[in-house]
N, C-alpha and C positions, 0 to 999 in steps of 0.2 A: 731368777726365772719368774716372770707373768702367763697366769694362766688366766684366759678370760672363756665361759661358759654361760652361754644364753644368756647373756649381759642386757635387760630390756630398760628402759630410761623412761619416765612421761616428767614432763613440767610441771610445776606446782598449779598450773592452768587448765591441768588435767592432755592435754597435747603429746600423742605418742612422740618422742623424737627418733630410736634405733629401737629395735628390737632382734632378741636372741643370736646378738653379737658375740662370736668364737674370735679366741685370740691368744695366741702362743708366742711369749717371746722369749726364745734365748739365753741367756745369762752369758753377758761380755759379748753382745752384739749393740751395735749401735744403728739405729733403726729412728723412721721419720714418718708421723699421721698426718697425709696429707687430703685433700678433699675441696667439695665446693664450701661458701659460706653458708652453715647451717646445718652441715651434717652431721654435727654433734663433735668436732674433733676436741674441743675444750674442755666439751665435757667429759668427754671419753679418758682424756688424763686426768679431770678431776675425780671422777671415781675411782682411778688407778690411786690416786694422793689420799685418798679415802675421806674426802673433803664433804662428798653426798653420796649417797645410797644408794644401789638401782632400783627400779621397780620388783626384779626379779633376776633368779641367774649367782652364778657364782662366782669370787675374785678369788687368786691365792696368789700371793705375791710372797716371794722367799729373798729377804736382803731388809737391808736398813736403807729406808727409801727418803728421797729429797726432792724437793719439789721447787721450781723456780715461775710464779704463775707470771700471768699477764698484765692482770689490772690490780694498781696498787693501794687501792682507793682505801679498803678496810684493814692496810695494816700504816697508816697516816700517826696513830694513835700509839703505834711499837716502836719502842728502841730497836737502834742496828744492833745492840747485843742481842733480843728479843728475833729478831728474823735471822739472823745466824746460829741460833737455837744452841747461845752459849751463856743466857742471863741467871741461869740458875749455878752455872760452874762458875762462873764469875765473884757470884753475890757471896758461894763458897769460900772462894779463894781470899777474899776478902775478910770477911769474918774468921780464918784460920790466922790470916797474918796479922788481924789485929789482937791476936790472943784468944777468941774464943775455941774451944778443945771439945763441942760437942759432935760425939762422931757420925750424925747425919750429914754435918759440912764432909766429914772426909771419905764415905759412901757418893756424895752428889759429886765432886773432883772426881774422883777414881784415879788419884797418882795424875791427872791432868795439868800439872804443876806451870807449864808453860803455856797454857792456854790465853792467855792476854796477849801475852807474844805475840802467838802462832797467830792468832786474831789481828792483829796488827801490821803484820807481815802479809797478809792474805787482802787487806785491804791497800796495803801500797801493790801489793803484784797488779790490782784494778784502778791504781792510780786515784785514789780513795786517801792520800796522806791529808792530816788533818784533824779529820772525823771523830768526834767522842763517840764511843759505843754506847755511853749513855742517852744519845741525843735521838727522838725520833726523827723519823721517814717523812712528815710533814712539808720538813722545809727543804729536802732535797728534787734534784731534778728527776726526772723519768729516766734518765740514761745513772744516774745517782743510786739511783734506788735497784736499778735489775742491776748493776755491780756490787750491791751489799748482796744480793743474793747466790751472786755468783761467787762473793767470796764465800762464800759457808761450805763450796766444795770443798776445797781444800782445807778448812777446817774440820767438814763432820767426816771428809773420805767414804762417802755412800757405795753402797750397793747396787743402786739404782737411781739414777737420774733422771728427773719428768722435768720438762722445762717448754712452756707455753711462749711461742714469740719471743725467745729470747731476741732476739739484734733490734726489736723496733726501734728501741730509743739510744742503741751504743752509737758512738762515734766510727771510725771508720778502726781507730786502734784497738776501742773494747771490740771489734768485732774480729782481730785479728787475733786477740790475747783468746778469746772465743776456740777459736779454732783451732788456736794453738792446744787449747785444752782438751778436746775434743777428740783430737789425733791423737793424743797421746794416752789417755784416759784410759782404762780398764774395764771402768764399770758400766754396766747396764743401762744404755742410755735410749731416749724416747723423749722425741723433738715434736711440737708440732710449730710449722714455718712456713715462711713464702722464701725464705733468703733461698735462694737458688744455690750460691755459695756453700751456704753452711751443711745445704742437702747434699752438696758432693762430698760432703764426710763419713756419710753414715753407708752403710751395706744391705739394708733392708728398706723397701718402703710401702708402708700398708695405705692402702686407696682406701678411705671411707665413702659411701655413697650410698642411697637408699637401697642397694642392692646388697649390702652388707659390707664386707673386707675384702678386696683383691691383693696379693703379695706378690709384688716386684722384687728378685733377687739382684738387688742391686743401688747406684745410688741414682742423685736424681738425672745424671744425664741418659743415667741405662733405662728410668723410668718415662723417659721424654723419649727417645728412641722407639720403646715398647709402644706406647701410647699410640706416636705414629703411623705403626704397622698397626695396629687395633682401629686406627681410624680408616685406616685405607680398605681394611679387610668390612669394615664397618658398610664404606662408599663401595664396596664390591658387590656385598649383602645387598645393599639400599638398589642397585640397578638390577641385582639379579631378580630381588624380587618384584619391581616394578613391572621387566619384563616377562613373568609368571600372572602380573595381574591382566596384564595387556592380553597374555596370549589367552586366557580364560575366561575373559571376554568375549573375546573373537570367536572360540570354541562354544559360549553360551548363544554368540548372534548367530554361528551358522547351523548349532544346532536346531535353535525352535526356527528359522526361516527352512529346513527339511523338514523339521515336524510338521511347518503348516503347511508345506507342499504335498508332501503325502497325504495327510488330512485331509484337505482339500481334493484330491484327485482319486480318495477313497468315498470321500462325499458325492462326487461328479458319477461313481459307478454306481452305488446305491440308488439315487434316484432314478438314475436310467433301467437299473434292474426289478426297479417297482419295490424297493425291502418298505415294509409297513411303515408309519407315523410314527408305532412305541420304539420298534426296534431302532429306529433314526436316532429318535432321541436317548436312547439308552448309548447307542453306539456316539453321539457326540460329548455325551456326559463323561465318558470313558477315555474320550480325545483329550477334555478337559483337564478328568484328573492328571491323565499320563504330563499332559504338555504345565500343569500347576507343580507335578514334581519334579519332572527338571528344571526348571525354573529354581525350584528351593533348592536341590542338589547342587547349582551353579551359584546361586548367592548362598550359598554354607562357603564352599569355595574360595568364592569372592571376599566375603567378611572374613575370613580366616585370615588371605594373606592381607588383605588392607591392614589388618588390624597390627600382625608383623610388620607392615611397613610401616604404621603408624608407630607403634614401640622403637623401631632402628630409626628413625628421623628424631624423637625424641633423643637421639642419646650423640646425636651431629654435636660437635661444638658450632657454637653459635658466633662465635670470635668473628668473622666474613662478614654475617650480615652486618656487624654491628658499628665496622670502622667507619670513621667522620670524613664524609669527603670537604675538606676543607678547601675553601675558594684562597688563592695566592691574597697576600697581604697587597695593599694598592704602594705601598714603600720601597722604594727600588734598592734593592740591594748593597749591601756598603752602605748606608746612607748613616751618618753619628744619633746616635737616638739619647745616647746617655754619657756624660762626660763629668765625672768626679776627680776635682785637685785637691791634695790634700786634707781629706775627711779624715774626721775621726767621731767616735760616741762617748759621751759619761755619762756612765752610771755608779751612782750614789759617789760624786768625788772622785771615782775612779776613771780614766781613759779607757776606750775597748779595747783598742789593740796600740801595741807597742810602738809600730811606725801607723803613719799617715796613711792612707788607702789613695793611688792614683791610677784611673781605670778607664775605660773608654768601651762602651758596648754598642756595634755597629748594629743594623738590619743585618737579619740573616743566619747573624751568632747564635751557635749553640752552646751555651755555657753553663758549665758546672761549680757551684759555690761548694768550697769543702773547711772541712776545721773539725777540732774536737768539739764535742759537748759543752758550750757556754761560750763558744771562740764569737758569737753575733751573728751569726749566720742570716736570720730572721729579721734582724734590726738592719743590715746592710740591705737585706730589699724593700723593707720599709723604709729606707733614704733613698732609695734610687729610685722608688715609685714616687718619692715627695709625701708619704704618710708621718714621716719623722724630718725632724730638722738635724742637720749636723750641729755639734759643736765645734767642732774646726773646718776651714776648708769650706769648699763650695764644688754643686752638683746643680750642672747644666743640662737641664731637657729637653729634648723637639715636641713637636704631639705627635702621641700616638697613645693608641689603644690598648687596653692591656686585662689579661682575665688572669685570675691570682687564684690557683686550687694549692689548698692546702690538704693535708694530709685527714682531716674531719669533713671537709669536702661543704664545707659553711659560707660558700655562695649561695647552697641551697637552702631557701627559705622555709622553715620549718612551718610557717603559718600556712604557708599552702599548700595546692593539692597538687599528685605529679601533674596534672594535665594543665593546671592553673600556670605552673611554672615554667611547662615546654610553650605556652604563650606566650610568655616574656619571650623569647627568642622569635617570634612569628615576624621579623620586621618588615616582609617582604609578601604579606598579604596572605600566606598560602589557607589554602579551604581546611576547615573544622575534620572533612575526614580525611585531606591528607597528612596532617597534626598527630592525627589520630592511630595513620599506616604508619607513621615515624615509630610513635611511642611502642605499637606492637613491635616493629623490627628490631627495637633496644629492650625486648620479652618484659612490655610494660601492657597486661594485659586490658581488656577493657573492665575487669571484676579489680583493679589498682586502679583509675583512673582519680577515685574519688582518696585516694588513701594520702593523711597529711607526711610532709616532708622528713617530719620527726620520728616517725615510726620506720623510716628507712634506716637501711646496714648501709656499711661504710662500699660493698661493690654496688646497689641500688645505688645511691645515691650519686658514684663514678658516670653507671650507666645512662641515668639521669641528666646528667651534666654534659655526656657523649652528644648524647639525644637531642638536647639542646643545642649544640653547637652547629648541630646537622640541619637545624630547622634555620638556623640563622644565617642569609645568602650574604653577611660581611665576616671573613674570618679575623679575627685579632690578630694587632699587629705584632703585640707580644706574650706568650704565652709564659705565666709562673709557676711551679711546679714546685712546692715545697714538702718535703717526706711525702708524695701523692699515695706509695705501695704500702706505706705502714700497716694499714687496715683492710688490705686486700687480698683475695686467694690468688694461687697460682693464675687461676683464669680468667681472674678480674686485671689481673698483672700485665697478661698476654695481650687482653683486649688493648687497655691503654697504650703498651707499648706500639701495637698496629697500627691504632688512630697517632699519638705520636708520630711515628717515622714517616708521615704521609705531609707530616707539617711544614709548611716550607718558609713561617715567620721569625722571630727572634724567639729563641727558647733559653730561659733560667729556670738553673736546676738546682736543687737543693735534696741530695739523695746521697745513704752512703751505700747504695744498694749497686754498686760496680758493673755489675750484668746487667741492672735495667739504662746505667748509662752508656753503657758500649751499645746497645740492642737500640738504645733510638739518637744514632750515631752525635752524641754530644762531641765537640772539637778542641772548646778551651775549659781552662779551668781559674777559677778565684778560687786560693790558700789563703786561707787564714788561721792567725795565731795571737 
């Protein structure tokens, strides 16, 4: 069981991020923190992991809790024995079998006699054979490293599971061994994710947003269903009270145009009935006030619902405005763009793959590059782009055009400013303020204009790049797509897929994220092994 009470967070920056955040979960539910980028969901599990402190508020977490984080930067320095949180029962087990009889080695074991084993086992289930437990984290890959982590379930058997992005870097099998786990699991689990997939595992899902925690009883397609009706009910809200502002308008013009008619025609019998000079002006002082307070009475009104309407327009998704209307490639269809016979790559003395690579990538193709973790994935588009030379074999090109986003989104120049950079795309002359309506329609406001590229998050920097395309009147003739959703929220996910499907040039893909390739209808596929 998690209990979370007035949970409030600030940055070492002094920066509120959530405050007096309530949060109840279950024990043997399995449950998913979802949200936009920045509402604290990382954090919100690392204070569950008790990693940092809140500002304030209380935690009570009841179980033996495990933690599978994101970024694995600061444990580079740890043995895989050390992040499966077995280097103390190990160094035990050791020292007992080599004769030593001090009974603090056989309190740290506790009868754990097959721990190395079990350890061993747990990294072949992750496809992990090999690996000395002695060895750090360093020189392993990213999809390497969140499977050391993942083996330590089935070694420590937790109470409670917190796991940050687990799928970014698995292959398409660690994400199936994933899930396999997951379904069958017991324990107390708490994801935060974009994998769409993995969301349909879970039975709960808490919405974080600056409004605090909303709970969906269900998984993510129930929570994507909901949403919908939220959104609709939202677009019902948005007209209903548009037509409340209209009509109280109307009600304020035809009010003061009869105040001033009466007024007026009360002025016309006065003078005619001779009433004094003071009384005149008293009596129009008095028109005055009456006709200054309705007036206020109608803008109290007015400001009220504007201001509802201004809060329910903030909460539209923005996904609509923001798709790329992409111009058709000038490349007729079918046309051979890419033609590789018998490739292959070596690395250190090694061959990449086992047979030859023989492939042909027309105009038009939508393709998906797939493999496990280390299969070359990366390096076979750096040969087909001509960034790498084969060592065997030869690969035949046409001209064309080609935009390469990878999954850090490092087309975008970190030296400059957003607005510096949606320039670059200006090829076609357009004016400084329509540059400028661009970049607001991609919620790049004018107080960002001047903000450098580096200080951008990984859905910035998408939208960014969106933005860019849309200011540019030649669409590329091929679009590259490597891990693009890695670092993205649900609704950064959304967007791309929309500007995607709208694309009508050659698209490579490189994603094991299966719903975002069904969703921006991909056709063929490159396996590799």
């Amino acid at each position: 069981m998690i209990f979370l009470q007035h949970i409030s967070y600030r940055f070492p920056n002094r920066d509120l991020l959530f405050s007096h955040i309530n949060l109840t979960i279950p024990s043997h539910t399995k449950s998913a923190l979802v949200g936009s980028n920045g509402t604290g969901k990382s954090t919100l599990l690392r204070l569950l992991a008790n990693e940092i402190q809140p500002l304030e508020g209380s935690l009570n977490i009841q179980g033996d809790l495990y933690y599978v984080p994101q970024m694995f930067g600061n444990f580079n320095h740890v043995t895989i024995a050390a992040c499966l949180k077995i280097d103390k029962k190990l160094e035990a087990l050791h020292r007992i079998t080599n004769g030593e009889v001090d009974e603090k080695y056989f309190e740290i074991l506790n009868d754990d006699w097959d721990i190395e084993d079990r350890s061993l086992d747990a990294l072949h289930y992750w496809n992990l054979e090999g690996l000395d437990l002695n060895q750090k984290l360093e020189n392993l890959s990213g999809g390497q490293k969140t499977k050391v982590f993942l083996a330590g379930l089935q070694i420590n058997h937790p109470d409670i599971i917190l796991m940050d992005e687990p799928t970014n870097h698995l292959d398409l099998e660690g994400r199936r061994l994933l899930y396999d786990y997951i379904e069958k699991s017991n324990s107390t689990i708490v994801i935060v994710s974009h994998d769409r997939a993995l969301l349909n595992f879970v039975d709960t899902i808490y919405e974080l947003s600056n409004r605090g925690i909303a709970v969906y009883g269900g998984n993510y397609d129930f929570y994507a269903e909901q949403k919908e009706i939220e959104e609709e009910a939202l677009y019902n809200d948005i007209h209903s009270k548009e037509r409340a502002l209209k009509k109280v308008k109307e009600k304020e013009r035809e009010t003061l145009e009869r105040k001033q008619k009466l007024d007026a025609r009360g002025k016309k019998k006065q003078e005619k009935s001779g009433v004094a000079r003071i009384m005149m002006n008293t009596l129009r002082n008095n028109a005055e006030k009456n006709t200054s307070k309705l007036k206020n009475i109608h803008a109290e009104k007015i400001n009220d619902i504007s201001g509802d309407l201004r809060d329910l327009r903030s909460s539209v998704k923005n996904a609509e405005q923001m798709k790329v209307n992409f111009n058709d490639s000038d490349l007729h269809s079918g046309k051979i763009l890419i033609t590789a016979e018998e490739v292959n790559f070596k690395y250190q003395e090694k061959l990449l793959w086992k047979e030859n690579l023989n492939l042909e990538i027309r105009s038009g193709d939508r393709i998906s590059i797939k493999g496990f973790n280390g299969s070359g994935k990366t390096t076979l588009i750096k040969l087909l782009l001509g960034n790498l030379k084969p060592f065997a074999g030869e690969i035949r090109k046409a001209d064309f055009n080609v935009i390469y986003i990878d999954q850090e989104y490092s087309l975008i120049d970190k030296t400059l400013t957003i607005y510096e950079f949606a320039q670059k795309f200006n090829d076609h002359g357009l004016q400084e303020s329509e540059v400028k309506t661009l970049l607001s329609r991609f919620l790049f406001g004018k107080e960002t204009w001047d903000k450098k590229g580096e200080v951008l998050s990984g859905g910035e920097r998408l939208r960014l790049l969106l933005c860019g395309l849309s200011i540019s009147e030649k669409a590329p003739d091929v679009i590259v797509l490597d891990e693009p959703t890695n670092n993205l929220d649900l609704q950064n996910v959304e967007i791309l897929t929309d500007s995607i499907k709208d694309y009508h040039g050659t698209l490579l893909v490189i994603s094991h994220d299966e719903i975002f390739l069904d969703d921006i209808g991909v056709e063929k596929e490159i396996v590799l092994d």
